[in-house]
C-alpha positions as CSV (number, residue, x, y, z in Angstrom):
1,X,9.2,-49.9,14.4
2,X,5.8,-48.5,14.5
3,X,4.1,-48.3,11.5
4,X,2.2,-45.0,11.6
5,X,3.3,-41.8,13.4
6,X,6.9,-40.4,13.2
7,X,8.1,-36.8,14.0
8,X,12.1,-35.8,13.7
9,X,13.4,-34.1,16.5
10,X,17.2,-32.6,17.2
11,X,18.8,-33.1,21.1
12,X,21.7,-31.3,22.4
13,X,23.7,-34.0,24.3
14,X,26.8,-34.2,26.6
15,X,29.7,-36.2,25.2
16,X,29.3,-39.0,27.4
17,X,25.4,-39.8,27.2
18,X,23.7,-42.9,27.1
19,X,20.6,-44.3,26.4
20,X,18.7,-44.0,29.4
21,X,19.7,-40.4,29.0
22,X,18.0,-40.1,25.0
23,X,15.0,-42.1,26.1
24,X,14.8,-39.0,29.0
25,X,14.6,-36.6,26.4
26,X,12.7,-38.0,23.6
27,X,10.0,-38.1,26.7
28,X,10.8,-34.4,28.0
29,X,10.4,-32.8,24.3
30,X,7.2,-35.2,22.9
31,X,5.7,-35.8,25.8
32,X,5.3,-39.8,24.6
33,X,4.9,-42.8,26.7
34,X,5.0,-45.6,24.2
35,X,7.7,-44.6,21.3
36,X,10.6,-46.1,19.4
37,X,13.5,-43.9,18.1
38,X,16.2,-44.1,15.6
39,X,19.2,-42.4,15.5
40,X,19.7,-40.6,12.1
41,X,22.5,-37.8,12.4
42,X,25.2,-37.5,14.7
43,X,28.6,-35.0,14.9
44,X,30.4,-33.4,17.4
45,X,29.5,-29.3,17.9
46,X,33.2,-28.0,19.5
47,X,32.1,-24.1,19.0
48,X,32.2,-23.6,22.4
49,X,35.1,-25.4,24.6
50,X,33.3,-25.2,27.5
51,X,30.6,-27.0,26.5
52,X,30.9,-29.2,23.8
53,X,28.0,-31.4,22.9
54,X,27.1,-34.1,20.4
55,X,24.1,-32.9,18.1
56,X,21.5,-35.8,17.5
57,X,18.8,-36.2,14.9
58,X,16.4,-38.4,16.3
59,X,13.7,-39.9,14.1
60,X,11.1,-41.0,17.0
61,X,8.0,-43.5,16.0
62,X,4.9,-43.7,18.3
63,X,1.2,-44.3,17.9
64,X,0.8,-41.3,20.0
65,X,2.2,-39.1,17.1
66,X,-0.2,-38.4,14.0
67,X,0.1,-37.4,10.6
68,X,3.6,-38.5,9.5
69,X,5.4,-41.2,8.1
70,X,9.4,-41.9,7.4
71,X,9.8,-41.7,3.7
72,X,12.0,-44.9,2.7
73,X,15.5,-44.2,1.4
74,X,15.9,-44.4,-2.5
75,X,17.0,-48.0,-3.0
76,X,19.2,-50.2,-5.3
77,X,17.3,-52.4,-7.2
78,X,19.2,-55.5,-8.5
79,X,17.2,-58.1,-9.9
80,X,19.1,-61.9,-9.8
81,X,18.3,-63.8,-13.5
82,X,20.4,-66.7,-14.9
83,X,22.6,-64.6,-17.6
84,X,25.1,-65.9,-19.9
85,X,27.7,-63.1,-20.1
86,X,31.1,-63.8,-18.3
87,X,32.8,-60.7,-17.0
88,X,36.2,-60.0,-15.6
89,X,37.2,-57.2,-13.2
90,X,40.7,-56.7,-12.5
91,X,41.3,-54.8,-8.9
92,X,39.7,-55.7,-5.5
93,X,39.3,-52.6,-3.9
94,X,36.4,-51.0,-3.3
95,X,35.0,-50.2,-6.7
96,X,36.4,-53.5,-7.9
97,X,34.1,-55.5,-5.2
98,X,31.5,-53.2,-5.5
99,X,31.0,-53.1,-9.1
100,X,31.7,-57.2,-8.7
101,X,29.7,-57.6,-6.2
102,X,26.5,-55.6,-7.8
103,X,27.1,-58.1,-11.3
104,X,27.3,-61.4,-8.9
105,X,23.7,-60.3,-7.3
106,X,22.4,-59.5,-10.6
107,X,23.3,-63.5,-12.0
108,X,26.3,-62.7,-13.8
109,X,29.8,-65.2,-14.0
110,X,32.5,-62.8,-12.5
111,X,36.1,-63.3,-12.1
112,X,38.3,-60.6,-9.8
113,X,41.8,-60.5,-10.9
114,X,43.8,-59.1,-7.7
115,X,47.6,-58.6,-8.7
116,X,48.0,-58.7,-5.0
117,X,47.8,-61.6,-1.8
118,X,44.4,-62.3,-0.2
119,X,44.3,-60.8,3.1
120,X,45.8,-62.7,5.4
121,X,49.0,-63.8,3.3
122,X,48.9,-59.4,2.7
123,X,49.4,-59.4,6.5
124,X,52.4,-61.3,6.7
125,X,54.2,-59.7,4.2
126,X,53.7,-56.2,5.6
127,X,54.7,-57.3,9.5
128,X,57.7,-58.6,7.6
129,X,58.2,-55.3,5.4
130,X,58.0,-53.5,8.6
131,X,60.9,-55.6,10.2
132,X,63.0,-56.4,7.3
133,X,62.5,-53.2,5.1
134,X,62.2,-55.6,1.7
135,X,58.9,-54.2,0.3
136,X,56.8,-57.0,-1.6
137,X,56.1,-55.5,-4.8
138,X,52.3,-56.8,-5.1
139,X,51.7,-57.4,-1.1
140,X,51.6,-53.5,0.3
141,X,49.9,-51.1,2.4
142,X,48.8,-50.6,-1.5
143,X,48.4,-53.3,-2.9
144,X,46.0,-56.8,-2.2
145,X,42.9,-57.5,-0.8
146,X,40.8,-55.0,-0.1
147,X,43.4,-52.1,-1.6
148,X,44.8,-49.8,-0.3
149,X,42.0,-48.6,2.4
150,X,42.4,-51.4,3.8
151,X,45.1,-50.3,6.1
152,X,43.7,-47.2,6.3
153,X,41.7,-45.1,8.7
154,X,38.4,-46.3,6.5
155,X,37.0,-43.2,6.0
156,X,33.7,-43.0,4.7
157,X,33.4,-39.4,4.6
158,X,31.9,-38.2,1.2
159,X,30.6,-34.7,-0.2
160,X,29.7,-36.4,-3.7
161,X,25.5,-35.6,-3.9
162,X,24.2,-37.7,-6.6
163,X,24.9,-41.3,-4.9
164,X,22.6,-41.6,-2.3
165,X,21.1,-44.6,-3.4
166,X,24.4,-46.1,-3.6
167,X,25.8,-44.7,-0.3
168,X,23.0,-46.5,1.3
169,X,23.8,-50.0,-0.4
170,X,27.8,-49.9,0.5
171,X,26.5,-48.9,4.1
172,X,24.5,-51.7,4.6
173,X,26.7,-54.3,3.5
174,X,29.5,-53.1,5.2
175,X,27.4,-53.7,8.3
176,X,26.3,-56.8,6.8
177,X,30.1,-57.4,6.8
178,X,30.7,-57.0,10.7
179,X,30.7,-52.9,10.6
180,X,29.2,-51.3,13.1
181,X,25.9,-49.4,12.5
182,X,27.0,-46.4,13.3
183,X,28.3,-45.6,9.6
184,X,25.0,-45.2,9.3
185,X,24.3,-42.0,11.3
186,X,28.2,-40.4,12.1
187,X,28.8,-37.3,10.6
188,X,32.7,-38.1,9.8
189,X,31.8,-42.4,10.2
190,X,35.4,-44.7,9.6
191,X,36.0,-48.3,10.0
192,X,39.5,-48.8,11.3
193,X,41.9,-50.3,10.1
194,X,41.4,-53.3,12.5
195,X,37.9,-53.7,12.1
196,X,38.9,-53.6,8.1
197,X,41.0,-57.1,8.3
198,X,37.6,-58.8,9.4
199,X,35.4,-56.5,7.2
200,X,37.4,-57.3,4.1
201,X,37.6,-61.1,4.3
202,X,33.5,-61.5,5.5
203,X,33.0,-59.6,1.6
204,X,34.9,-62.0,0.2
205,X,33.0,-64.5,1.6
206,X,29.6,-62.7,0.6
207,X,30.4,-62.4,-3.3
208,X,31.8,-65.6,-2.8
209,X,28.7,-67.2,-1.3
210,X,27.1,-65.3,-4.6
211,X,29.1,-67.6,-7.1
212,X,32.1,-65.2,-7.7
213,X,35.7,-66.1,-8.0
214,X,38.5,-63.9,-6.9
215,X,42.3,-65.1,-8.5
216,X,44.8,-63.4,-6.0
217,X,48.0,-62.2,-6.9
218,X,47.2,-62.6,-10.5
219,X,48.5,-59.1,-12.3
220,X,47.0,-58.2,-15.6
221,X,50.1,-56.7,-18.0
222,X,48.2,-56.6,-21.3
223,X,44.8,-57.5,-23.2
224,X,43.6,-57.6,-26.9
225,X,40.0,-57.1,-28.2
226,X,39.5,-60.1,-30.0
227,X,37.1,-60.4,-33.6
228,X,34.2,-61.6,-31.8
229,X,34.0,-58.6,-29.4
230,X,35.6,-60.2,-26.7
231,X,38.1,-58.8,-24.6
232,X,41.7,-61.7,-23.6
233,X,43.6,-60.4,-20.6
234,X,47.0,-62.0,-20.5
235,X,48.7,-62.6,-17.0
236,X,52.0,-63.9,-16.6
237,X,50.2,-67.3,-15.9
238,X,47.6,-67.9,-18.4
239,X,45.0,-65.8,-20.8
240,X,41.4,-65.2,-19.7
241,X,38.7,-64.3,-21.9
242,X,35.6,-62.1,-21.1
243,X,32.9,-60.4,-22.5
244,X,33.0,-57.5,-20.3
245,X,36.1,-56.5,-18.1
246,X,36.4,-53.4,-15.3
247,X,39.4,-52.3,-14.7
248,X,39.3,-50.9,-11.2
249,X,43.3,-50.2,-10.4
250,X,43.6,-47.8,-7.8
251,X,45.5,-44.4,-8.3
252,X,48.6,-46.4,-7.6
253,X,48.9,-49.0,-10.3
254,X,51.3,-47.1,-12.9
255,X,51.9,-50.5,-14.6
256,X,48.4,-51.0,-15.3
257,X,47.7,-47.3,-16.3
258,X,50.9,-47.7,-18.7
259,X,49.0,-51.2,-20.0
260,X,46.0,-49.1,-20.8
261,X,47.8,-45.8,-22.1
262,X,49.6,-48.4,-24.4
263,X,46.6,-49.9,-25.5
264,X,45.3,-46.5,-26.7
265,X,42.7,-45.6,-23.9
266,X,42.8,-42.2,-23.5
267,X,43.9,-40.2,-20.3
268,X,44.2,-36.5,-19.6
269,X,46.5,-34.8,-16.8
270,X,44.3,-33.3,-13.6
271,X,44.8,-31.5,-11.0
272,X,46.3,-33.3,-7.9
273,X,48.1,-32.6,-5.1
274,X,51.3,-33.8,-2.9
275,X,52.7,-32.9,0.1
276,X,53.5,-34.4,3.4
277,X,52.2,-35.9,6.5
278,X,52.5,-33.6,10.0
279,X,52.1,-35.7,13.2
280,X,51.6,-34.2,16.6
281,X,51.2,-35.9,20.1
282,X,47.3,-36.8,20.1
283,X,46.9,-34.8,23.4
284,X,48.1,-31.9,22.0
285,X,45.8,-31.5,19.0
286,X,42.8,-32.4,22.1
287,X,44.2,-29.7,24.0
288,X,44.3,-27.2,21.1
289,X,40.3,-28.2,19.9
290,X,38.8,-29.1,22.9
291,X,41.1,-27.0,25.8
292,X,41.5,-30.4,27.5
293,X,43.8,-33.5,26.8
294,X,40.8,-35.9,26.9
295,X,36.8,-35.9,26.8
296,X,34.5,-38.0,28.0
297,X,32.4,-40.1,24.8
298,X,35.1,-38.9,22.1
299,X,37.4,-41.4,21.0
300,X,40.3,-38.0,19.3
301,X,40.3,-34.3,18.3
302,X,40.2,-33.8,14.5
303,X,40.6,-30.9,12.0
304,X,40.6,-29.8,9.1
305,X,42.6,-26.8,7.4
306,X,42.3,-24.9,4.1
307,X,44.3,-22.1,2.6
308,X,44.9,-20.4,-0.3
309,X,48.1,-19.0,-1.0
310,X,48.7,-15.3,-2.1
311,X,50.2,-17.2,-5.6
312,X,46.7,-18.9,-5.6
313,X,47.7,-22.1,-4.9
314,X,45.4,-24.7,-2.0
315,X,46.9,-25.7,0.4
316,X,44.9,-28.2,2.8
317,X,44.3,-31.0,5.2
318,X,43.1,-34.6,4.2
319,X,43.2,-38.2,5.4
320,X,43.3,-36.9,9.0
321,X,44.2,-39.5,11.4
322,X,43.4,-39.2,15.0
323,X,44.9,-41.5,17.1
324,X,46.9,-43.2,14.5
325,X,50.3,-43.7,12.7
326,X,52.0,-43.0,9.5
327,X,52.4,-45.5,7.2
328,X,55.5,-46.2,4.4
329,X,52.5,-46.4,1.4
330,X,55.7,-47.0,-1.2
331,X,54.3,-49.5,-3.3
332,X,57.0,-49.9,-6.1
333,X,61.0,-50.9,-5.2
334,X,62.9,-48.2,-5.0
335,X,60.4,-45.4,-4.6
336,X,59.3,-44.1,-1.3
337,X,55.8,-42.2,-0.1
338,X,53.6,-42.1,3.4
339,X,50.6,-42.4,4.1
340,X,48.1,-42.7,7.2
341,X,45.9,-45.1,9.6
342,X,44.4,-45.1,12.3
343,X,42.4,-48.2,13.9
344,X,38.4,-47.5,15.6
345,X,39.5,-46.7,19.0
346,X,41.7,-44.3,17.6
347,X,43.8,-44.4,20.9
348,X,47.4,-44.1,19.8
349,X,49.6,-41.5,20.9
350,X,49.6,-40.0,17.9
351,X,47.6,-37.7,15.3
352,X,48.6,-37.0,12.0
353,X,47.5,-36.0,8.5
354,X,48.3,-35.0,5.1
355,X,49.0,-31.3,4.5
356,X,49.1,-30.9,0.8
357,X,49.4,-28.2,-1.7
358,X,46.9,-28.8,-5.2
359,X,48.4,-28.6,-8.5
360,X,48.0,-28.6,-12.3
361,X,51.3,-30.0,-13.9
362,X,50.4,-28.3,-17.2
363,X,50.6,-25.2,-15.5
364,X,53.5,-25.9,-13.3
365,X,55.5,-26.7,-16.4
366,X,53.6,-24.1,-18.8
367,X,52.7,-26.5,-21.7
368,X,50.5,-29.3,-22.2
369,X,51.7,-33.1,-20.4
370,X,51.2,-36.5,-21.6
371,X,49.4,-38.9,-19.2
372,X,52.5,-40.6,-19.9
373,X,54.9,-37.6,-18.6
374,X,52.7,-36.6,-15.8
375,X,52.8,-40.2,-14.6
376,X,56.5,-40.7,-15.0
377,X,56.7,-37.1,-13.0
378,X,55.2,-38.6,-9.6
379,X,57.1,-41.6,-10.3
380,X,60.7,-39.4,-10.3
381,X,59.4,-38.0,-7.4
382,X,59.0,-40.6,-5.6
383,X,62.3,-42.4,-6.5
384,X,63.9,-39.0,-5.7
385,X,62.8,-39.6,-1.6
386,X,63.6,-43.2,-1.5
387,X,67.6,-41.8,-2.7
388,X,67.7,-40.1,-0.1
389,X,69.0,-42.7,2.1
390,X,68.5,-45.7,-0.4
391,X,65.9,-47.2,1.8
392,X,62.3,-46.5,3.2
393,X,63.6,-44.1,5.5
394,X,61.7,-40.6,5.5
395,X,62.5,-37.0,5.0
396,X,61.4,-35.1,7.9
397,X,61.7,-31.5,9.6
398,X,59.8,-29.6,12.6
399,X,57.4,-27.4,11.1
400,X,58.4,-24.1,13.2
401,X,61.7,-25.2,11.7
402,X,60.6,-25.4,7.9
403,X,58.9,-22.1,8.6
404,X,61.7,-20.6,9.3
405,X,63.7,-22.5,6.4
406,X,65.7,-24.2,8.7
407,X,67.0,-27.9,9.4
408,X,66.1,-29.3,12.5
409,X,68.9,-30.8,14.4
410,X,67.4,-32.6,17.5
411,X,66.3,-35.8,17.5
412,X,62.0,-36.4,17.3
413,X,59.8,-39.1,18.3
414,X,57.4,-40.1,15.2
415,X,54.6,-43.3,14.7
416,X,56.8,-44.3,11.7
417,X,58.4,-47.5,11.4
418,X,61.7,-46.4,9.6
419,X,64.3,-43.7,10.7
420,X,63.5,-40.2,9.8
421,X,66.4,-38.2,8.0
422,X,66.4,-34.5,9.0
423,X,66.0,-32.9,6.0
424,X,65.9,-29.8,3.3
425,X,62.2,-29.7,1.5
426,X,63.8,-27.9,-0.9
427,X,65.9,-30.7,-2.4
428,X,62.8,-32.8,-2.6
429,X,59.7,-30.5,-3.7
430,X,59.4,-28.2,-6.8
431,X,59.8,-24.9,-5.3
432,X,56.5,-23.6,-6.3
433,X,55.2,-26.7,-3.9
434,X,57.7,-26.0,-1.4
435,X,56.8,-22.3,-0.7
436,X,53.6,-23.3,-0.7
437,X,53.7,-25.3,1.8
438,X,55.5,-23.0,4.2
439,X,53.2,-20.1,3.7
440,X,50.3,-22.9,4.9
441,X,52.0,-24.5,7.5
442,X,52.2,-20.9,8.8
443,X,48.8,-20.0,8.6
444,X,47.9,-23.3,9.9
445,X,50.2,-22.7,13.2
446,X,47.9,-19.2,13.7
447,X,44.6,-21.6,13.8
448,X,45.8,-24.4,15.8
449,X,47.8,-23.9,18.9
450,X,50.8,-25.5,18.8
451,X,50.7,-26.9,15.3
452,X,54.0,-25.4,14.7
453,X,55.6,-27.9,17.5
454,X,55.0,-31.0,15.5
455,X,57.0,-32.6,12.5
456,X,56.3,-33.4,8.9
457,X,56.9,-36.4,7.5
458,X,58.2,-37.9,4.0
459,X,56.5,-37.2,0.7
460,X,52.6,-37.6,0.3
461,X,51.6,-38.1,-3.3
462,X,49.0,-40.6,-3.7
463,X,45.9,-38.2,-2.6
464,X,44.4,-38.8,-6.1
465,X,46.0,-39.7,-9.4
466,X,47.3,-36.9,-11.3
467,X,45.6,-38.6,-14.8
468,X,41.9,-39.3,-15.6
469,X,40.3,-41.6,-18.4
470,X,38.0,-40.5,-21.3
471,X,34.7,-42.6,-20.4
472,X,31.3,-42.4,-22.2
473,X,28.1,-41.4,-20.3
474,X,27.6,-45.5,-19.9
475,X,31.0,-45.3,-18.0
476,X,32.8,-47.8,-21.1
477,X,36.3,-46.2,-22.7
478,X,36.3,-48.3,-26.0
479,X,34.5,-48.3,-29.0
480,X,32.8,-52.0,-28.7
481,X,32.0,-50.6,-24.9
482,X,33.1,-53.2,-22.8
483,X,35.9,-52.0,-21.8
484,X,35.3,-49.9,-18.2
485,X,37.8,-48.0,-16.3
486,X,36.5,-47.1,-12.6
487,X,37.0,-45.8,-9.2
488,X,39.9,-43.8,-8.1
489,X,42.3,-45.1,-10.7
490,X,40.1,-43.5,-13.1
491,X,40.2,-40.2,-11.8
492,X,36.7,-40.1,-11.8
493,X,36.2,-41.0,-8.0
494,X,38.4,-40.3,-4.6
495,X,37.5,-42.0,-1.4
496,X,36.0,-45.2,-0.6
497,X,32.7,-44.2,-0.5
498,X,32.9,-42.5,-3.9
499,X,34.8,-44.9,-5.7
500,X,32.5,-47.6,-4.4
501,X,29.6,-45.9,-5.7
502,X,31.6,-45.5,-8.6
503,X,32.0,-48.9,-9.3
504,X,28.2,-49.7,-8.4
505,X,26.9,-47.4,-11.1
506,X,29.6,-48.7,-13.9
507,X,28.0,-52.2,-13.1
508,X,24.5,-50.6,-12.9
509,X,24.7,-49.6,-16.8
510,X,26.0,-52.7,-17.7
511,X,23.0,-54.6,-16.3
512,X,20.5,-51.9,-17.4
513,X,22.0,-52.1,-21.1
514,X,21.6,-55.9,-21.1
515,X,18.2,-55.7,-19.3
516,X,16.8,-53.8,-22.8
């Protein structure tokens, strides 16, 4: 890059430009003859169906251009010193590697505890829960390697202001890690669930390479604090003892939140939010956002919805998955919820996405709920669809059909693996939920062509845990403060992006308190 000279300028592009075509009109607007660009922003702008563009900010560098510079991006500063402190984080998602990785860097001795299979042993088991229907309690779409986004779309879409710095490090080393460096500069950027597999084992290999130590399918079921200020965490194969441990679960480890509840961390209830997933041909949701099936430089049509109900309840959109399939996300015998993917090309016959109606369970039940009680609420819920049909079969309906509080009767076509049941929401969801849900799903159909024509899946209930940890400003949840509680399962964080940050600055304090 040149050193001195840098303007930003904003192009209007067809879908299906290249560079030749940039390079054109970087030249057209400066008038330059010896630059360098950089791509900084880039999205989609569908106002106008007949002529949908991609809008790019360019950040151009030339000698030819005075008077500017590119300020740097705020950094993360980890220094690497020999330290003496061992610490333990249990969970290998992304705040759990994050936060790892970050204390690895900085010189520490860390351990991950992963109660699931390393990757490729996680892939086996879930071709063979696929084709057998015996669910592996630790070796899941949820649970293992990588957690649970790593069969999923691998969004990295984030509205969370204050982790810039952050941001910028996970982005970097996921392109470190074989991602492609357009995470970088995509307005809505995502891995793929392919692209994941190989992502996920090269960071193990990085904190690795660092010194770290990951213990697979190695599940935590209780700890003491010990005189000396240590924390032992007892596995069902042997104790380990640590000066520092994160516990980074995931909002799907209800064993592990029960562990901590038990050992008198303290939770609240939140607000959360279940549903279902809808799934429409991929074509059809094109046709409806773009007024053609297909278009040039765009891999799928996307949306997003929000409603509010007359009875003030939200009802929205999230985890959209263009081109992509539903997933049986049940990770516990016996209980049943979906969930979605999509791989990069997005290029599957199918879109779908979570429509899913926000909640407070104190309010729904008028009086004040345990963590405990709002925990074992989900969990009846969940057990509740899996009756159904004693297996991880799913509920289903056409939504012009639920609309109209109907059943449907005709056989569908779907992305899932098991059968679909043809079924009555209002056996399954509270009816406050329920109605809900139909007054969205109607709205919806008035702002997407079609929408009405597709189905909706099972039960969605994972969005975010429905319980959040007490933490201090330094992130700890104890009184000796080494205990930590991060990323999604804390309630703190939702999303990859987030919850990585999440775990970043957890580990952040740590090495800034032990730096004094």
């Amino acid at each position: 890059m040149f050193k001195n000279g840098y303007r930003e300028i904003e192009l209007k592009l067809p879908t299906d430009y290249d560079e030749v075509l940039i390079i054109k009109n970087i030249q057209k607007k400066l008038g330059l003859k010896k630059f360098d660009y950089k791509i900084l922003k880039k999205s989609l702008d569908a106002r106008k169906k007949n002529k949908i563009v991609y809008l790019l900010k360019i950040g151009v560098f030339s000698p030819e251009i005075k008077g500017s510079i590119l300020e740097p991006m705020p950094a993360l500063n980890i220094i690497r010193q020999t330290r003496k402190q061992k610490i333990i984080v249990v969970g290998n998602g992304p705040a759990g590697f994050f936060c790892a990785y970050a204390l690895a860097k900085a010189g520490f001795s860390v351990t991950v505890l992963e109660q699931g299979c390393a990757l490729e042993q996680r892939v086996k088991d879930i071709e063979s829960f696929e084709q057998t229907g015996v669910l592996k309690a630790n070796s899941n779409y949820v649970f293992g390697e990588g957690g649970a986004g790593t069969f999923s779309d691998g969004k990295l879409t984030t509205r969370t202001k204050n982790i810039t710095a952050q941001k910028a490090f996970v982005l970097d080393t996921l392109i470190q890690a074989g991602a492609p460096a357009e995470i970088n500069y995509l307005n809505h950027p995502h891995l793929g669930s392919d692209n994941l597999k190989r992502i996920v084992k090269n960071l193990r290999a990085k904190f690795q390479d660092l010194g770290g130590q990951i213990i697979f399918e190695t599940k935590v079921l209780d700890f003491r604090l010990d005189a000396d200020n240590k924390v032992t965490l007892i596995t069902k194969k042997e104790a380990y003892t640590t000066d520092y441990v994160f516990f980074a679960p995931g909002n799907s480890a209800y064993d592990t939140y029960k562990m901590l509840l038990k050992n008198n961390l303290e939770f609240n209830t939140k607000p959360f939010a279940i549903g279902v997933r809808v799934e429409h041909l991929q074509t059809e949701i094109n046709q409806a956002q773009w007024q053609t099936p297909a278009l040039n430089g765009v891999k799928a049509a996307e949306y997003r919805l929000t409603y509010t109900t007359k009875d003030n309840y939200p009802v929205y959109s999230f985890c959209m998955c263009p081109g992509g399939k539903i997933l049986c996300a049940a990770s516990t015998p016996g209980q049943n919820n979906v969930n979605g993917a999509s791989n990069y090309l997005r290029n599957s016959l199918w879109a779908n996405s979570a429509i899913v109606v926000g909640l407070n369970l104190n309010t729904l039940f008028n009086k004040e709920l345990t963590a405990m009680e709002a925990l074992a609420w989900v969990e009846a819920l969940e057990k509740k669809a899996f009756s159904i049909q004693d297996s991880y079969a799913a509920p289903f309906n056409r939504i012009e059909d639920f609309t109209q509080e109907k059943i449907t009767t005709v056989p569908v076509s779907s992305s899932y693996n098991f059968p679909l049941i043809p079924y009555d929401y209002k056996q399954l969801l509270p009816p406050q939920v329920e109605g809900a849900l139909r007054e969205g799903l109607i709205h919806f159909s008035k702002k997407i062509k079609n929408f009405e024509q597709g189905i909706m899946v099972g039960l969605e209930t994972k969005t975010s845990p429905p319980i959040q940890v007490n933490r201090n400003e330094d992130y700890t949840c104890n009184e000796q403060k080494n205990i930590y509680v991060i990323g999604e399962g804390s309630g703190h964080a939702s999303g990859i992006i987030t919850s990585a940050a999440d775990g970043l600055k957890a580990a952040l304090n740590l090495i800034a308190k032990l730096n004094l």
